[in-house]
N, C-alpha and C positions, 0 to 999 in steps of 0.2 A: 109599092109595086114590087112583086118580087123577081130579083135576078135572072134574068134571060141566059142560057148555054150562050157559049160562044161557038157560034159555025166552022170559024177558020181555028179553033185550038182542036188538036186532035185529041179521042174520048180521052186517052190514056195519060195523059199531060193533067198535074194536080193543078186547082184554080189555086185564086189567090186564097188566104186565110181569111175565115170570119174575121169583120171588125169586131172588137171587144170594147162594149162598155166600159168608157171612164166613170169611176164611183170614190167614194172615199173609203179605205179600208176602215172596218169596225172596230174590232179590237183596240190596238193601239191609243186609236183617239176616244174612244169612251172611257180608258184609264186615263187620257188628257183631262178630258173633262170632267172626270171624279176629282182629279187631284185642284180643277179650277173650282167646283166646288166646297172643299175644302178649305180656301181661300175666303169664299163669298160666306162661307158657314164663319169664318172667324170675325169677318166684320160683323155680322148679324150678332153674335153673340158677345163682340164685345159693345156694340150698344145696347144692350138687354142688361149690361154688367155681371155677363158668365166668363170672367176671363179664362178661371183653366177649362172652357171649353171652348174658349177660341184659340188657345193655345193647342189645343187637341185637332181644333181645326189646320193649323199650320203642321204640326207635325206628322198629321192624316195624308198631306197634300206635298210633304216631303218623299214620303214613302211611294206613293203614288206616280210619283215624280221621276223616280229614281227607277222604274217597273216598266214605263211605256218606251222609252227607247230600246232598252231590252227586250222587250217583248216583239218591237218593231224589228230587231236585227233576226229574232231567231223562229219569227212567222217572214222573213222575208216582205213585211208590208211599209216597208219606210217609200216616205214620198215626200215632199216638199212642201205639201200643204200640211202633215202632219208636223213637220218642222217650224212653220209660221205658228201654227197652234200651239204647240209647247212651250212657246215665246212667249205668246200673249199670256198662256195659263199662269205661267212663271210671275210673268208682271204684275198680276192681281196676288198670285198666294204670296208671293214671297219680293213683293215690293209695295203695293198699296194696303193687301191685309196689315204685316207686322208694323208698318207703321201708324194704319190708323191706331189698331190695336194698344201700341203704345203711348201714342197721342191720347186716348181718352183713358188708358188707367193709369198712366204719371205725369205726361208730359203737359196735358190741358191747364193745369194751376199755375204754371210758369210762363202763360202769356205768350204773346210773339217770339219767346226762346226755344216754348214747345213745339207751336207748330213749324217753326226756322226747322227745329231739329229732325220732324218727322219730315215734311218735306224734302230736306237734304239727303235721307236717307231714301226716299222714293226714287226722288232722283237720281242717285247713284244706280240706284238697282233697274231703271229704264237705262241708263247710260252705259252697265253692266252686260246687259244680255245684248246688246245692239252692237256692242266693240266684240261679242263672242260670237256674233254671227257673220259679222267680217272677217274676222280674223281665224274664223274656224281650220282655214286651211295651211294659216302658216306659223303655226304654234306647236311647242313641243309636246306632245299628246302625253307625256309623261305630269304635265304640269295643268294649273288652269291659269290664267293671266289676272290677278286679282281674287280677293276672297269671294266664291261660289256666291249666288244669292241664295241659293238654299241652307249652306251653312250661316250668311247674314241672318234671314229670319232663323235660325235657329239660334242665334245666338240672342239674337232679340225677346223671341216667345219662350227660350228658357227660364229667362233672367224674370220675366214675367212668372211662369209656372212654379218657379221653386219661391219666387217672396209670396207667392198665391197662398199656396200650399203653408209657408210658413205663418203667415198671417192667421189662415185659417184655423188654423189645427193651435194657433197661440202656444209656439215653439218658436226657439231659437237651437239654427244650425252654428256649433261653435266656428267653425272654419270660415263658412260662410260670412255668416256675421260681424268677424273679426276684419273682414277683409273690406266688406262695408261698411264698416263704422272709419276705418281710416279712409275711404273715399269722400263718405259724407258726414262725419263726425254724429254731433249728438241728434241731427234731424232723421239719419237713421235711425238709430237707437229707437226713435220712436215712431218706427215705420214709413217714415218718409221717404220715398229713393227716388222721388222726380229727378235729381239734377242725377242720380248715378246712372236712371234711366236715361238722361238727359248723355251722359258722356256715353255710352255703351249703343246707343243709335246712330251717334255720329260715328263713332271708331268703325262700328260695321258696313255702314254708307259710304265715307270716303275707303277704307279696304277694300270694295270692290272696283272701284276705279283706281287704284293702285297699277303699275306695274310687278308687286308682289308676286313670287310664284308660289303654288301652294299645290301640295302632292294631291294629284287626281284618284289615283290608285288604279288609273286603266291598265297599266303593265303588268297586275294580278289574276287580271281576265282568263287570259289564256293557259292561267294553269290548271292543269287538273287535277292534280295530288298535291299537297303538303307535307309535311313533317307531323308525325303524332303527340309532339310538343305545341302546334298552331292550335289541336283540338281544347288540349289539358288548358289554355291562357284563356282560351276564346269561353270554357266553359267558367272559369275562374271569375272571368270580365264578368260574364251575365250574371253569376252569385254577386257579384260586390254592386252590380247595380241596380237589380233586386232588392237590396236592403235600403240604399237611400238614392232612389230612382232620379227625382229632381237636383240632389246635388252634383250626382258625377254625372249624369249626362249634359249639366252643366257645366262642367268645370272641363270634360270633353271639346266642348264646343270652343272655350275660352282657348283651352291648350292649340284645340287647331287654326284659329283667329289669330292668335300668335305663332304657331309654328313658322308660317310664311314671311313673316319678319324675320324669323331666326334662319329661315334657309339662306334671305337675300344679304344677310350680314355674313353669311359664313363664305357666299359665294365672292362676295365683295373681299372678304379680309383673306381671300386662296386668289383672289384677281381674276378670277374667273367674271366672265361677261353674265350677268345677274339678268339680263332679260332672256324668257323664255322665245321669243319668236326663231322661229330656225330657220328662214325663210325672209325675202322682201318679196315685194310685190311693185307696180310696178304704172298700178291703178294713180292715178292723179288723185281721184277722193282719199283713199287710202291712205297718204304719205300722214307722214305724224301721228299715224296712230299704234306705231310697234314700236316708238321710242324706249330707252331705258328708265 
């Protein structure tokens, strides 16, 4: 039935506003949901046994990942449900994908070590984005609280893509290799790396429930200019990773998996208070979860 004038408001007196339709903004969440299918494409492919295209799947679903909050800031369409969503998407690409993933291309011949290990790492990274969406507002925004799960599966799916790659192509990276044979001795050497896959899923899993702090790089956001030295390194970076793609983007990921340990040592041996929260709270569920 449509709106009736009102008798007693004079003509000239503006009515109330149209209601507006509650919807879900578009944009944003269908890059949500690109980057959760790239998640569901990594499982799919690594039971087919296409790993470096399930590993394509995780790194598709990183990038993706990385695009929709951005996107939501600077279309002004951020909402709470697209919040919930980004959570869950996260939980499949970069908590259930890299683990199945790994459970069936090394960790499945190791028995109940395997799946202990892929599990634990799932775990972590459900236990991961749920203390960051608590904690979202009383954390140093310079830092993240734990290793990222996006940098986890990416440490995970690299380790994967570059022994892919190597396997493949029936090559040996010197560096690489040198650095696997003394984790896993002679069962590398001949292409084995369950238990190194085996150590490198745990290290990632428990590092996101760490209290580690680990550079967000949000404080870079708001600049707009640079130095014309940022350009000359940034162009340098992409020639050298251009040449051997799988190793340094691997050995990137390593470095930043560890960086976080090295900040909390540094801030430890300056006495500096090592936990990122800048803020308590105040919440009874809450308590115990901003400890050092």
């Amino acid at each position: 039935m449509p709106d009736t004038p009102d008798p007693l408001r004079p003509l000239d007196e503006p009515g109330p506003p149209p209601r507006r339709r509650k919807g879900i903004y578009a944009l944003p969440n269908m890059i949500t949901l690109a980057a959760l299918f790239g998640g569901f494409y990594a499982i799919v492919m690594a039971m087919n046994g296409q790993f470096g295209q399930a590993t394509t799947g995780i790194f598709a679903a990183m990038v993706l990942d990385s695009l929709d909050g951005r996107v939501a800031r600077m279309t002004h369409t951020q909402s709470a449900f697209g919040e919930q969503m980004d959570s869950l998407a996260d939980m499949v690409s970069f908590g259930a994908a890299p683990a199945l993933v790994a459970y069936v291309w090394a960790l499945q011949p190791l028995g109940k070590a395997g799946w202990f290990a892929a599990f634990i790492y799932c775990a972590c990274a459900a236990l991961r984005l749920a203390r960051f969406n608590v904690n979202v507002g009383v954390v140093d925004k310079r830092y993240f609280q734990g290793l990222p799960s996006p940098a986890a599966a990416a440490l995970v799916a690299g380790f994967i893509w570059l022994t892919s790659a190597m396997i493949e192509a029936h090559r040996e990276v010197p560096l690489f290799h040198a650095l696997v044979s003394l984790l896993g001795g002679a069962r590398v050497a001949r292409g084995d790396f369950s238990w190194v896959m085996f150590a490198i899923t745990l290290f990632a899993g428990l590092s996101m429930v760490t209290n580690t702090p680990y550079y967000s790089f949000k404080d870079l956001r708001g600049r707009r200019s640079v130095p014309f030295a940022v350009l000359v390194v940034a162009a340098l970076a992409i020639a050298l990773v251009s040449i051997e793609p799988a190793t340094l983007l691997f050995l990137v990921f390593v470095g930043y998996a560890l960086s976080g340990y090295v900040i909390y040592a540094w801030r430890k041996a300056k006495g500096q208070h090592a936990s990122i929260v800048s803020t308590s709270t105040d919440e009874p569920d809450e308590r115990g979860l901003h400890g050092d």
